[in-house]
C-alpha positions in Angstrom: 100.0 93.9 101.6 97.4 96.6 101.4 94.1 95.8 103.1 91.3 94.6 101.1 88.2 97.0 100.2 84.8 96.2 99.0 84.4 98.0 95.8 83.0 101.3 95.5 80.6 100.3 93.4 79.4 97.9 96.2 78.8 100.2 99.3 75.6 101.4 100.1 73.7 103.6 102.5 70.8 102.0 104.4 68.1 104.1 102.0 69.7 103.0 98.8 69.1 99.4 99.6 66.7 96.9 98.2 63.4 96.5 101.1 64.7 93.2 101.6 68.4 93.9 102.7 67.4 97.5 104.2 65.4 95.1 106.9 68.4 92.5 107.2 70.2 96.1 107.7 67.9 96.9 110.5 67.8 93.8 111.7 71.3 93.2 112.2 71.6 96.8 114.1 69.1 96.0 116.4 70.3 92.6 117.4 73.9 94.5 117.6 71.7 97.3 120.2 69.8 94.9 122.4 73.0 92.8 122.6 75.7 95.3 123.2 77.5 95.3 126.7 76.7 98.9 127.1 73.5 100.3 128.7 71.7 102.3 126.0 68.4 103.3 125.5 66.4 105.2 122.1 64.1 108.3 123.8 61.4 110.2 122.4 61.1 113.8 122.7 58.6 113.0 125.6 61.0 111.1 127.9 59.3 107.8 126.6 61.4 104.8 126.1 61.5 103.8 122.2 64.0 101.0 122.9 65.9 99.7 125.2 68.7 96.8 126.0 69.1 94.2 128.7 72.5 96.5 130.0 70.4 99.6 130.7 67.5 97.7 132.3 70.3 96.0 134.8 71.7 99.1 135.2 68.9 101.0 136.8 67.3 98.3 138.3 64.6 98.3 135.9 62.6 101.5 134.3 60.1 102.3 136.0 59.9 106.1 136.7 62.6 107.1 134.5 60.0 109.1 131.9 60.6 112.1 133.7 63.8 112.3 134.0 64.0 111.0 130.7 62.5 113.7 129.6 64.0 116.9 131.5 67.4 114.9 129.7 66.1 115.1 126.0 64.7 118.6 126.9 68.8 119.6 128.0 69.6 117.6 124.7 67.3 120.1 122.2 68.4 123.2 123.9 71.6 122.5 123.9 71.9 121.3 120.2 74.8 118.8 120.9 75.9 116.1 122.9 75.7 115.9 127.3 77.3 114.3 129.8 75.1 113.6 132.7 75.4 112.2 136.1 72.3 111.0 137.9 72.4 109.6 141.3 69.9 106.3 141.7 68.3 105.6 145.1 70.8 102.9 146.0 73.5 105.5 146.1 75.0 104.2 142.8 76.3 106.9 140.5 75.6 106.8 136.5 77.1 108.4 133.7 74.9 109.0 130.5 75.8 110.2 127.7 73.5 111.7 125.8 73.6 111.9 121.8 70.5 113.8 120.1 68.5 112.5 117.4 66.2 113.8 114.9 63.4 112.7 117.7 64.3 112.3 120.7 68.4 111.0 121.8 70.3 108.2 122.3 71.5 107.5 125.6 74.7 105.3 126.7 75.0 104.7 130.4 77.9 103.5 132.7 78.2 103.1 136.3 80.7 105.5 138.0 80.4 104.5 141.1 83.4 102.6 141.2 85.4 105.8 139.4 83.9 107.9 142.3 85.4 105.9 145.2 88.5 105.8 144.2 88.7 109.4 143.5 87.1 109.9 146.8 89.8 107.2 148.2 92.4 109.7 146.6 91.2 112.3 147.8 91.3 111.2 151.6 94.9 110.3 150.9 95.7 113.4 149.9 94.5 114.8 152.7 96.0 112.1 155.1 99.5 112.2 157.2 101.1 109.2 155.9 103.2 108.8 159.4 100.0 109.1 161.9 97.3 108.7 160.1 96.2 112.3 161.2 95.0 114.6 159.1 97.7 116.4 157.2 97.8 120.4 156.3 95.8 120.6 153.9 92.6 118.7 155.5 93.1 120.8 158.7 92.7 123.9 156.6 89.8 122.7 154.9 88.0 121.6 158.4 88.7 124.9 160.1 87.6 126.9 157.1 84.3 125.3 157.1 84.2 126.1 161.1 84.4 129.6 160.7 82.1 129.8 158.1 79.5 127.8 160.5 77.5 130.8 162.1 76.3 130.9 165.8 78.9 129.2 168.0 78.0 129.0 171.8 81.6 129.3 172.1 84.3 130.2 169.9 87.0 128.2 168.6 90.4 127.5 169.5 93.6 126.5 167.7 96.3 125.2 169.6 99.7 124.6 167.4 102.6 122.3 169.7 105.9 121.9 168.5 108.2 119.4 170.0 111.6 120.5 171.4 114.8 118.4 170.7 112.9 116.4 168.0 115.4 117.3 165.0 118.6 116.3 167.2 117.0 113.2 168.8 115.8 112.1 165.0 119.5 112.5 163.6 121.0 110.8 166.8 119.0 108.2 166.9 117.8 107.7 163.2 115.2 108.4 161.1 113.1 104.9 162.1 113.3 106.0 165.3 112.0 109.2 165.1 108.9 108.0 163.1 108.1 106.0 165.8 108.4 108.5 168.3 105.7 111.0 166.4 103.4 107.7 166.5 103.3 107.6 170.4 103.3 111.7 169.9 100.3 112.0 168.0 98.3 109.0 170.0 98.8 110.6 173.1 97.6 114.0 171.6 94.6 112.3 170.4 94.2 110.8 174.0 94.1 114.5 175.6 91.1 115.2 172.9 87.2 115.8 173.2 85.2 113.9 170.6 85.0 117.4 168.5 88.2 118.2 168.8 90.2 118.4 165.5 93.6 117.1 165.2 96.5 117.4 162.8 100.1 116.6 162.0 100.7 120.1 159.8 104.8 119.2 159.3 107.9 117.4 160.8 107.5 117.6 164.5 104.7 120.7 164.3 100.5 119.3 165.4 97.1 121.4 165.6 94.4 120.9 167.7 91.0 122.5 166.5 89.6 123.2 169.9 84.9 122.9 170.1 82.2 123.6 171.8 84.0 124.6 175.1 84.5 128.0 177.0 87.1 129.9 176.0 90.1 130.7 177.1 90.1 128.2 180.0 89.6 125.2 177.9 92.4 126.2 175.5 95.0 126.9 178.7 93.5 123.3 180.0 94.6 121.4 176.8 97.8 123.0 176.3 99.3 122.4 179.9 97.9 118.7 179.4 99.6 117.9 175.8 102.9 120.1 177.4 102.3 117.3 180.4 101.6 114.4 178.4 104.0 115.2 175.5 106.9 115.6 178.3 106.6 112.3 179.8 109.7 109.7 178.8 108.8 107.4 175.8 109.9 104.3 175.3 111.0 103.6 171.9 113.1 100.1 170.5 114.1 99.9 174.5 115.4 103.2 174.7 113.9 105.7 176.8 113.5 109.1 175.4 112.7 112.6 176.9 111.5 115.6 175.0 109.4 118.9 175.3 106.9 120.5 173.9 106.1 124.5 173.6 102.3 125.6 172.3 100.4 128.7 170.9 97.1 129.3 170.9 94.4 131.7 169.5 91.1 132.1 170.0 89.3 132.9 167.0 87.4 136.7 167.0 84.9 137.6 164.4 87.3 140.0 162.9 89.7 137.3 162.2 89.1 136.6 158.2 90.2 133.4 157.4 91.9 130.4 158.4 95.2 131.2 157.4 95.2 134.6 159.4 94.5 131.9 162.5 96.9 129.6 161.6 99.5 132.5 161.5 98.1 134.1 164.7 98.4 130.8 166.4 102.3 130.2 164.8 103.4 133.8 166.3 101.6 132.8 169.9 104.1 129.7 169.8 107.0 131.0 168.2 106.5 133.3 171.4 106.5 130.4 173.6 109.3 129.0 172.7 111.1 131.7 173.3 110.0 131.5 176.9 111.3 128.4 176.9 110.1 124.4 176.7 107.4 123.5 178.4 105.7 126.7 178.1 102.6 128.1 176.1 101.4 131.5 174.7 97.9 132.8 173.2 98.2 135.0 170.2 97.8 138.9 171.1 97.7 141.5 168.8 100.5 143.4 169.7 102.3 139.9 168.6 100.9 140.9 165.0 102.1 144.3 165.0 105.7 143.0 166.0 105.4 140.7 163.5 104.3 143.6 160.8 107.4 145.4 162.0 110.0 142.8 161.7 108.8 141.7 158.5 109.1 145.8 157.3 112.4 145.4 159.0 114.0 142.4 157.5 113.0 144.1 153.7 114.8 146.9 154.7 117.8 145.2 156.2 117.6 142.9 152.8 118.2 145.6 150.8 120.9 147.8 153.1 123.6 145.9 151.8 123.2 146.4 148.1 122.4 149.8 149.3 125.6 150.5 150.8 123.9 152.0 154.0 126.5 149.1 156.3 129.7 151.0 158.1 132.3 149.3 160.0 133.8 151.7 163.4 136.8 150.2 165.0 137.1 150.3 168.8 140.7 149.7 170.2 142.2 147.2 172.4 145.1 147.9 174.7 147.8 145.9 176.0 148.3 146.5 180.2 152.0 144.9 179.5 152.8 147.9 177.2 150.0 150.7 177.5 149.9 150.6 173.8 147.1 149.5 171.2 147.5 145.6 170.1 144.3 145.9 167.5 140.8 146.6 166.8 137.6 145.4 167.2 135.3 145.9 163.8 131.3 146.9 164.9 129.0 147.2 162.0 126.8 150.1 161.9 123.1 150.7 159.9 122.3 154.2 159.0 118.7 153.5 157.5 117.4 156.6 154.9 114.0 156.1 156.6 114.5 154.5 160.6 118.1 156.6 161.1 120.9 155.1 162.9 119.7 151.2 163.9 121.0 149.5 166.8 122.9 145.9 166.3 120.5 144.4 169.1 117.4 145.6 166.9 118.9 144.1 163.6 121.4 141.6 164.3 119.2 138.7 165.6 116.7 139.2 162.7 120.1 138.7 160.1 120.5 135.6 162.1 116.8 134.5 162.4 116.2 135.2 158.5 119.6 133.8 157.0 121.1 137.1 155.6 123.7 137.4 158.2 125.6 135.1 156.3 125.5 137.9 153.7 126.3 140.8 155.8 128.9 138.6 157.8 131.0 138.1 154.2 130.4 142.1 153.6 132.0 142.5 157.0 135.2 140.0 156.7 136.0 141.3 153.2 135.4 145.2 154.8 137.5 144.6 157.8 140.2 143.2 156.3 140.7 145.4 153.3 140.8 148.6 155.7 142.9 147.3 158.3 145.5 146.0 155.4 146.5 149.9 155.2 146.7 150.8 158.6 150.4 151.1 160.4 152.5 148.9 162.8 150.5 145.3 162.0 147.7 145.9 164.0 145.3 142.8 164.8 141.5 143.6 163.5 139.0 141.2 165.4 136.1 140.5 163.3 132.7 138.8 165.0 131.7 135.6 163.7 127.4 134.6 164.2 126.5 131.3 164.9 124.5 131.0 161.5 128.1 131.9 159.5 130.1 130.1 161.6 127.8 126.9 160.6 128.0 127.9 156.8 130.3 125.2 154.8 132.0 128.2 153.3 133.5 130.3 156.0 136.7 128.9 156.0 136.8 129.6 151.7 135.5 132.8 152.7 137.9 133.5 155.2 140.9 132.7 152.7 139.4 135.4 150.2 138.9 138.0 152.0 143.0 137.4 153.5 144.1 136.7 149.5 142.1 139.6 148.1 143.1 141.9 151.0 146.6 141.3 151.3 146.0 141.2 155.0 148.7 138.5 157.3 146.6 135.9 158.3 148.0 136.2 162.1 146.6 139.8 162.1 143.3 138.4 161.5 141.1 137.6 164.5 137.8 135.8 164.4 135.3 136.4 167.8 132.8 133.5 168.3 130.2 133.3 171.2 129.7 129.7 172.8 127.0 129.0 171.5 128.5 128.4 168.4 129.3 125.2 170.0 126.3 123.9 171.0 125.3 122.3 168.4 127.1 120.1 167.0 130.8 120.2 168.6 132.3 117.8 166.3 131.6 120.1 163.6 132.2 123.0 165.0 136.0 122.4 166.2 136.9 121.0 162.7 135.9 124.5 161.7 138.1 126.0 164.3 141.0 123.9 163.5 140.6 125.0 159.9 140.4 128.5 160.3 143.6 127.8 163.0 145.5 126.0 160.1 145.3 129.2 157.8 146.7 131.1 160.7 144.5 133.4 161.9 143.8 133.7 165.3 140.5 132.7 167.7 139.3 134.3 170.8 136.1 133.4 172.5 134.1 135.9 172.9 131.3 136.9 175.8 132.9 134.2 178.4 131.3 133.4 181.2 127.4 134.1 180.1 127.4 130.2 177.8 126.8 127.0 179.0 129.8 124.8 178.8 133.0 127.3 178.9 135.6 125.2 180.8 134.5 122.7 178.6 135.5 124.5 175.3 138.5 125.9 176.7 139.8 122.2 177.4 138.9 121.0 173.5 140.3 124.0 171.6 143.1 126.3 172.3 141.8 130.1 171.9 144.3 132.7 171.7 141.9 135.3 173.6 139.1 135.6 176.6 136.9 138.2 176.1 135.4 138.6 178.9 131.9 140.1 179.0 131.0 143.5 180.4 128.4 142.2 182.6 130.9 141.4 184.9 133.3 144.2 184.6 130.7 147.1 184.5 129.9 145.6 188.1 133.3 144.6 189.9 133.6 147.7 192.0 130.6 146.8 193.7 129.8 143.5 193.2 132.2 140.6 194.8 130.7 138.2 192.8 131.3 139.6 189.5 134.7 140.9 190.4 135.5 136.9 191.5 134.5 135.6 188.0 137.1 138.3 186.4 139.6 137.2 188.6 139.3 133.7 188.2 138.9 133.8 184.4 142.0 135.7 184.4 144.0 133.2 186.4 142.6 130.6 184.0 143.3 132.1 180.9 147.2 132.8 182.3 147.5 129.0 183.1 146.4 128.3 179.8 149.1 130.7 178.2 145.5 133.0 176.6 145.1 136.7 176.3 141.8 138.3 178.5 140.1 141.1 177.4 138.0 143.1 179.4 135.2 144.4 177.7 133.1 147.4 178.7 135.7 149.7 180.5 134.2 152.7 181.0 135.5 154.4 184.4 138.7 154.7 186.0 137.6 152.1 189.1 136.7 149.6 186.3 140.3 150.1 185.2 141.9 149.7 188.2 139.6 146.7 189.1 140.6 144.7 186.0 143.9 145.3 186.6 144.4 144.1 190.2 142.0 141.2 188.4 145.1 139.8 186.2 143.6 140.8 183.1 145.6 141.5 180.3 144.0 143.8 177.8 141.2 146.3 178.1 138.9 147.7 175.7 136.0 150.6 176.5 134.9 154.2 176.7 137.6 154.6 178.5 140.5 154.0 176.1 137.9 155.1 173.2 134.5 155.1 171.4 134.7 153.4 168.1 136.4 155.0 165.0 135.7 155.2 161.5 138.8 153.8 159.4 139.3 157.5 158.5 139.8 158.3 162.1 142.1 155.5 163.1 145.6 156.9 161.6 145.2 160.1 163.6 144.3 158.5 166.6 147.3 156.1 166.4 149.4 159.2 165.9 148.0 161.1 169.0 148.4 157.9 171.5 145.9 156.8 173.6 144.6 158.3 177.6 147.0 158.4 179.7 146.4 155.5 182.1 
């Protein structure tokens, strides 16, 4: 059913009525004014109060004093021509909205207390600038605090930012669970806040990562203070659900300079100072030095250029050959990867290979590699074995072994002429993992040899879980055997071992006829060096079949 009107004929404006209902009008309005739940008040073009209800008197305690202000409001009202929104703070801290409608003389003005509206924004805010987990500020507030430090002018001394990391913490948290590890970065950041002056500033920036906004104290022996106490404290056993538990810290530390711009340049100075320190090792701290930016600078120019070498084609593989001692003749290759940069020339593995690793795109370059490797050695005579390196960061990808079985199925390449070389610290990690990997990659047939033995941490240990087909033994030791006992013991002995255990040693870094002779008398039974040959290009390795290798 349609709503009911009042007939047209009926309505009325105000003017048009009789003197007698025009005051019932005006009446009725003004009762609905006075008695209305909002705070609103009638103003003359002076700031005078026309009319006002019992809601706006409540809601600034009365109105007394308010012509003025009154006033400078209806002024903003006529210059304006429209409608304002203001917000007017009353001596008992309360905040009120008005709004602020203008009238032929003077305005209307509607009023509401914000107050409430403000504290929880405020309340909002703090949370959003609160670690959740400590309680400590979080990022964003530490950013905000510093920033308003270094625009403070005149400090007796100047600030320092300390940034600690925790060593271990990512292991410990997915051994021990995730309610563990919370707990443990409670007691972390309480005994941080124990090692603090009052004016100290303290943060939990991410996971296992703190800052420490160092004040008012001489710099740099303050800074070195603080960051061998939170190493000290931070290093000390924790118990946690009645298990004890041990970890590290590392930190970095800068000391701000006028010429530093702004806080995120310090933050960054003070993240190269500790990623500095832990390469020094746990326990250990760093302050930021400029030369630290200009490496920075360069590996960051570095890692755009080696990001873009592979789609470049500017990657080479040379193959250096191995050699049998049972039967003098080549039993494979080993593939080296080679950079020749437009712009930095010929680049050395040990300049670019750990910043592949660091940065990911070894995985990348690893694949390019495989896929290279295998495709040129498919075409090279008498079933020669090609030995391809394998990085940590590849070896940990979930799709080496898929990648493996393309590269062998697009290639055409026997899987037993395939040989992967990985480093022990592959294994370090996680060994579970790691030796279902090898097992896979055993199960498709190709072959494994461990690579660099003898300069890891565990080797007799990985020897006894998986069955490698090679030793490689590392060049350290064989460049020195013919004048160091020592060195020429460990060949020995890994030779011995790796005949008990029915595996192939390789001694790497032949160069001279003594280190021939050395290895061997050492047991070993393959060689591979300057001796036998530099590496090849695949161009090169047909002819160099076909002319034999040095008489030995």
């Amino acid at each position: 059913m349609a709503p009911r009107t009042a007939p047209a004929e009926t309505m009325r404006y105000p003017h048009e009525l009789p003197p007698q209902r025009r005051q019932a009008v005006a009446d009725l309005a003004l009762d609905t004014f006075l008695e209305m739940g909002r705070a609103a008040a009638i103003v003359g073009t002076h700031g005078e109060l026309r009319l006002v209800n019992d809601a706006f008197t409540e809601l600034f305690g009365g109105v007394d004093g308010l012509t003025a202000r009154l006033a400078k409001i209806n002024a903003d009202v006529a210059a304006s021509g429209g409608r304002l929104i203001h917000e007017v703070t009353l001596p008992d801290g309360r905040t009120v909205g008005l709004e602020v409608t203008p009238l032929e003389q003077g305005c209307l003005i509607t009023g509401f207390d914000i107050s409430r509206r403000q504290q929880r924004r405020a309340r909002e805010a703090q949370l959003a600038r609160t670690d959740d987990l400590t309680q400590l500020g979080n990022r964003l507030l530490f950013q905000e605090q510093l920033a308003e430090r270094l625009a403070e002018p005149g400090h007796a001394y100047p600030p320092a930012l300390l940034t600690i990391d925790l060593g271990r913490f990512k292991a410990l948290n997915e051994t021990l669970g995730r309610k563990t590890g919370d707990a443990l970065l409670r007691l972390v950041a309480k005994r941080i806040c124990s090692a603090l002056a009052d004016d100290d500033v303290v943060a939990r920036l991410e996971g296992d990562k703190f800052a420490v906004l160092q004040l008012g104290q001489p710099q740099p022996q303050a800074a070195a203070a603080l960051a061998a106490r939170l190493i000290d404290l931070l290093g000390r056993a924790y118990l946690v659900d009645g298990q004890l538990i041990n970890i590290s810290a590392c930190a970095g530390i800068v000391v701000v300079t006028p010429d530093m711009i702004d806080d995120e340049q310090v933050m960054s100075s003070a993240d190269l100072a500790l990623s500095r320190a832990k390469s020094d090792g746990q326990g250990s701290y760093r302050f930021f030095e400029a030369a630290m930016d200009e490496k920075m600078r360069s590996c960051r120019k570095l890692e755009i250029d080696l990001r873009r070498a592979l789609s470049l084609r500017e990657f080479s593989l040379v193959y250096q050959p191995q050699v049998s001692l049972h039967t003098s003749a080549v039993s494979g290759f080993e593939a080296l990867l080679r950079w020749q940069c437009p712009t930095r020339g010929a680049v050395s593995p040990l300049d670019f290979i750990p910043l592949a690793e660091q940065t990911g795109v070894i995985t990348s370059i690893g694949e390019w590699v495989l896929r290279t490797a295998c495709r040129e050695a498919a075409s090279w005579p008498n079933d020669h074995s090609i030995a391809v390196n394998v990085s940590g960061v590849q070896f940990a990808h979930p799709n080496l072994v898929k990648v493996v079985m393309s590269a062998l199925a697009e290639s055409g390449l026997a899987p037993q002429r395939l040989e992967l070389e990985i480093t022990e610290s592959v294994m370090l990690d996680d060994q579970g993992q790691s030796l279902t990997v090898l097992n896979n990659l055993r199960s498709l047939g190709v072959r494994m040899a461990l690579d660099d033995f003898g300069t890891g941490y565990s080797s007799l240990g990985y020897l006894r879980r998986f069955s490698f087909d090679k030793i490689k033994i590392d060049q350290s030791f064989v460049r020195g055997t013919a004048h160091d006992p020592a060195g020429q013991a460990i060949v020995r002995a890994i030779s011995s071992l790796g005949q008990s255990l029915g595996m192939k040693t390789v001694a790497e870094g032949v160069e001279t006829r003594e280190q021939f002779d050395r290895v061997v008398a050492d047991g070993c039974t393959d060689v591979q060096g300057y001796l036998i040959s530099r590496p090849l290009p695949a161009g090169q390795i047909a002819s160099f079949l076909d002319d034999g290798i040095p008489q030995l």
